[in-house]
C-alpha positions as CSV (number, residue, x, y, z in Angstrom):
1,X,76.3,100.9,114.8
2,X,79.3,102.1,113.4
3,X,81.9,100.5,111.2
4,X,85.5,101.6,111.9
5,X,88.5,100.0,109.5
6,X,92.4,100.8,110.5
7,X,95.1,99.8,109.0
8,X,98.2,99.6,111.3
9,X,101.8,98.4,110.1
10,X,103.6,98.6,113.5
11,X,102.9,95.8,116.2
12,X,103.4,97.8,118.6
13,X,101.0,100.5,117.7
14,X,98.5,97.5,116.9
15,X,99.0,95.9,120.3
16,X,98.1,99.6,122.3
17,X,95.2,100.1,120.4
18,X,93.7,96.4,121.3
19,X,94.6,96.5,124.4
20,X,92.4,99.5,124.7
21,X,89.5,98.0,123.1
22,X,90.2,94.9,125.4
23,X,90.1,97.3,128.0
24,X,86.9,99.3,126.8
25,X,84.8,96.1,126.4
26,X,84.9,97.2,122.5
27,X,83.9,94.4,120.5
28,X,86.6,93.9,117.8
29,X,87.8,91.3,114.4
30,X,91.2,92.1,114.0
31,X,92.3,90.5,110.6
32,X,95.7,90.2,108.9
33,X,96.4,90.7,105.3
34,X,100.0,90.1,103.8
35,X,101.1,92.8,101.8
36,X,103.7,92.2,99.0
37,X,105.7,94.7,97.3
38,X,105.6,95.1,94.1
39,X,109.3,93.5,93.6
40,X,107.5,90.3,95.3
41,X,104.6,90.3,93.1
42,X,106.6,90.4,90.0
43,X,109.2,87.7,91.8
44,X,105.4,85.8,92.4
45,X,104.7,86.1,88.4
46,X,108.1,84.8,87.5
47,X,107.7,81.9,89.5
48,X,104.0,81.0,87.9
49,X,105.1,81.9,84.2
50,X,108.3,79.4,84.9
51,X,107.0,76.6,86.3
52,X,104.1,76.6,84.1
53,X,102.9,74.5,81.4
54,X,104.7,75.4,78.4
55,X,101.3,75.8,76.6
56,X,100.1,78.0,79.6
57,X,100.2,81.7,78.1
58,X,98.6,83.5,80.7
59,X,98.7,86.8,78.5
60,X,96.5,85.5,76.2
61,X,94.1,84.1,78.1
62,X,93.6,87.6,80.2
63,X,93.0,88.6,76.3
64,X,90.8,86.0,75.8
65,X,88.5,86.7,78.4
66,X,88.7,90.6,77.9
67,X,86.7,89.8,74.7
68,X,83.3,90.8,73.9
69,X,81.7,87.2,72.3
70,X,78.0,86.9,72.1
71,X,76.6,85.5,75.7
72,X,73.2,83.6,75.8
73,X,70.0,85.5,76.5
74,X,72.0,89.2,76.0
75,X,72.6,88.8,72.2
76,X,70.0,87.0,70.9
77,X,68.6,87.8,67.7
């Protein structure tokens, strides 16, 4: 068996290359992923960071859980 991934932006390109799989008897998944540019992403973050709680600091709790701490069973003395 072999595993094949393509990523194709134009529906029209998409909907030729299915159509020969159809046509082949290939069997096929198609599956869509939304991509966001990075305008949108930041426009995403805004959003989030606004309607927020005001004691939400996402920052620091990316900091927080970058920390080394001591974990159970790893650190034990």
């Amino acid at each position: 068996m072999m595993h094949i991934d393509i990523d194709i932006q134009d529906e029209q390109e998409a909907a030729r290359v299915l159509s020969l799989l159809k046509r082949e008897h290939v069997p096929h998944r198609v599956q869509q992923t939304p991509t966001l540019s990075e305008a949108e992403r930041e426009a995403a973050r805004e959003r989030v960071m606004r309607g927020g709680s005001q004691t939400l600091d996402v920052e620091a709790m990316i900091a927080y859980n970058k920390q080394d701490r001591r974990m159970p069973f790893r650190d034990e003395e």
